[in-house]
C-alpha positions as CSV (number, residue, x, y, z in Angstrom):
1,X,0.0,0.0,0.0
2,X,1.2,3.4,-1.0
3,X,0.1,7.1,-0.1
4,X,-2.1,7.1,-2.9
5,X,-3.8,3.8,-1.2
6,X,-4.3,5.5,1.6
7,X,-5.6,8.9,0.9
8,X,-8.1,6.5,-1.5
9,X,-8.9,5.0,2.0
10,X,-9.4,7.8,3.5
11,X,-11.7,9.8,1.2
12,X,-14.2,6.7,1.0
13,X,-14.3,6.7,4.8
14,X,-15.2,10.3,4.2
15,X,-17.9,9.2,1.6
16,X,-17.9,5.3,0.4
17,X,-20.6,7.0,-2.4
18,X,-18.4,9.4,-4.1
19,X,-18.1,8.2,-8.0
20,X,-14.5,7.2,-8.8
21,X,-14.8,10.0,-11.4
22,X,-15.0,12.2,-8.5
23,X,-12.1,10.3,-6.3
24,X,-9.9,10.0,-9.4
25,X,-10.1,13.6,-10.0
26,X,-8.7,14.5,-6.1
27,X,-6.1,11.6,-6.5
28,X,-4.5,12.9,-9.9
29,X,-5.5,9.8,-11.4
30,X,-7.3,7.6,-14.0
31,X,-11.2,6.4,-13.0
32,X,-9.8,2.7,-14.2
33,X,-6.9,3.1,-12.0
34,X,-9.0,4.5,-9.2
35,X,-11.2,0.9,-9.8
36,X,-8.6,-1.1,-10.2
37,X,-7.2,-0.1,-6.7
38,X,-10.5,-0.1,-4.9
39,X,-10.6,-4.3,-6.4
40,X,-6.9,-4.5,-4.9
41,X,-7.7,-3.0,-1.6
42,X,-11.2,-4.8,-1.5
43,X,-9.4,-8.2,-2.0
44,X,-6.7,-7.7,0.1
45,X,-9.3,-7.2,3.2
46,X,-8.4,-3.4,3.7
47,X,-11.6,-2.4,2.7
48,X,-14.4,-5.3,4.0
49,X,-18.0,-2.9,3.1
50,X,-19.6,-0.2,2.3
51,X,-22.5,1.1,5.2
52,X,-24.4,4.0,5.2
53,X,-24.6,6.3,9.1
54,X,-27.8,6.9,10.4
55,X,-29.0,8.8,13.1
56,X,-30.8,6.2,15.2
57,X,-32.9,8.8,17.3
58,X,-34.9,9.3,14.0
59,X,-35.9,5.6,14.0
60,X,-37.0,5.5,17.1
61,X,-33.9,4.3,19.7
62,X,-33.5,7.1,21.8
63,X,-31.6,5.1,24.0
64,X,-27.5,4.3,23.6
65,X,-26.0,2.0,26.0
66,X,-23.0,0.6,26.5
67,X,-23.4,-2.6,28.5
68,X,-20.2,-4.1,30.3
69,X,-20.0,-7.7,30.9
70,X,-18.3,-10.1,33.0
71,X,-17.8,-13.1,30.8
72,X,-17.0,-16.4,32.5
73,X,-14.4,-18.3,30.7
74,X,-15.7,-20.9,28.1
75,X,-18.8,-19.1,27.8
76,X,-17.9,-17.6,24.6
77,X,-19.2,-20.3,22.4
78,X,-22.4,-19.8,24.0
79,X,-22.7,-15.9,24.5
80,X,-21.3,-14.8,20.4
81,X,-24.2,-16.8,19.0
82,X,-27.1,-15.0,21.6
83,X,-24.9,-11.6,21.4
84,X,-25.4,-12.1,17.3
85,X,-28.8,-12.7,17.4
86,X,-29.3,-9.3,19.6
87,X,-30.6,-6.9,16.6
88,X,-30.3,-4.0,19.1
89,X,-27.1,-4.4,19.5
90,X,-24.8,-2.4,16.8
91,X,-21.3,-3.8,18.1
92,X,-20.2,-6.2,20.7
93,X,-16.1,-6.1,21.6
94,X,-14.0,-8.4,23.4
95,X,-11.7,-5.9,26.1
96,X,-9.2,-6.7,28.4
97,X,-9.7,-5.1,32.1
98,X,-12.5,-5.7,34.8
99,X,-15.1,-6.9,31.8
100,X,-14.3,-8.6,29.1
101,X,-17.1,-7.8,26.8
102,X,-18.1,-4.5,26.1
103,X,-21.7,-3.9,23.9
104,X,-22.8,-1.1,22.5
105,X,-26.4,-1.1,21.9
106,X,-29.5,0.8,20.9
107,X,-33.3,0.8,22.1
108,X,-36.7,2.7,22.2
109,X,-36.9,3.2,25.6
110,X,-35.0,2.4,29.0
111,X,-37.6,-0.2,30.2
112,X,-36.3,-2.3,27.0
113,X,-32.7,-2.0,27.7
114,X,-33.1,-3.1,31.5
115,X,-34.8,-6.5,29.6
116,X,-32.0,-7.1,27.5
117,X,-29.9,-5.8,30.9
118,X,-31.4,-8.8,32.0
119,X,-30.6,-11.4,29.7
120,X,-27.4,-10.6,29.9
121,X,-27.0,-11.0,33.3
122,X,-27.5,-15.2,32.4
123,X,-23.4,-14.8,31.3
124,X,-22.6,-12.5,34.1
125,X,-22.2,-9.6,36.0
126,X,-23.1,-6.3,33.9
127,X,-22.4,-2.3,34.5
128,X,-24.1,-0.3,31.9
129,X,-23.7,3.4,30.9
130,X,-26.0,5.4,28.6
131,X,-24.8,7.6,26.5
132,X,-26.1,11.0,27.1
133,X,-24.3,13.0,23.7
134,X,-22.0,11.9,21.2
135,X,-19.2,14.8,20.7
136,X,-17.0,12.6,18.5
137,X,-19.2,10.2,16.1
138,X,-17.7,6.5,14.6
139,X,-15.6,7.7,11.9
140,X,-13.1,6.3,10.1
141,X,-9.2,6.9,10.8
142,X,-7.3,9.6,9.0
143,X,-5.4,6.8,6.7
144,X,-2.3,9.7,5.7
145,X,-2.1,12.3,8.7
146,X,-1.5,11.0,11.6
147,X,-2.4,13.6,14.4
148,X,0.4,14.7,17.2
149,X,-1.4,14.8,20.5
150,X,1.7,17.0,22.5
């Protein structure tokens, strides 16, 4: 992977809809060559889908949680099949520290997030936050400029 990779990366994070006549133009670049590294970059695993964001709130889950959860060991093969099946829940991480699972879910109304609260409490012991704002949304990293914190 090159620079140009990597800007191409970054620009589809910005917008995976932009035409690769558009993305060709900004990377001083053919639209086959722009096509032929979005196949390279798709094969190679660097670039496993295209989504589209939406604000949840406007489909009715007014409710963001992140549940923590205790997870006994050897329960996995049993919990990633139920967590799967969870369609509230948009992402579900394996962590190191106090919990070792960490879901992030999404639900009309509090009284349906202490059921699901519940029914994770089968695997173990759960702490859950909800999310009040969102000051920094999921994004995608900046691919070329890596930021200096100092």
């Amino acid at each position: 992977m090159d620079e140009i990779d990597m800007k191409l990366i970054s620009l589809l994070q910005s917008n995976a809809r932009a035409p690769v006549k558009q993305l060709a133009k900004e990377l001083f670049l053919s639209a086959p060559a722009v096509s032929a590294r979005i196949e390279r970059l798709e094969k190679m695993k660097v670039i496993t889908g295209y989504t589209a964001t939406v604000d949840y709130g406007k489909l009715g889950y007014h409710i963001t949680a992140f549940i923590n959860l205790k997870l006994p060991p050897g329960e996995k093969e049993v919990f990633y099949p139920f967590i799967r099946k969870c369609t509230n829940v948009i992402e579900c991480s394996y962590i190191t520290g106090n919990y070792s699972m960490l879901v992030k879910a999404v639900f009309p109304s509090t009284a349906e997030l202490d059921a699901f609260v519940g029914e994770l409490q089968q695997f173990g012991h759960t702490q859950t936050q909800i999310v009040f704002s969102t000051p920094v949304p999921p994004r995608g990293v900046n691919a070329i400029k890596r930021e200096s914190h100092e």
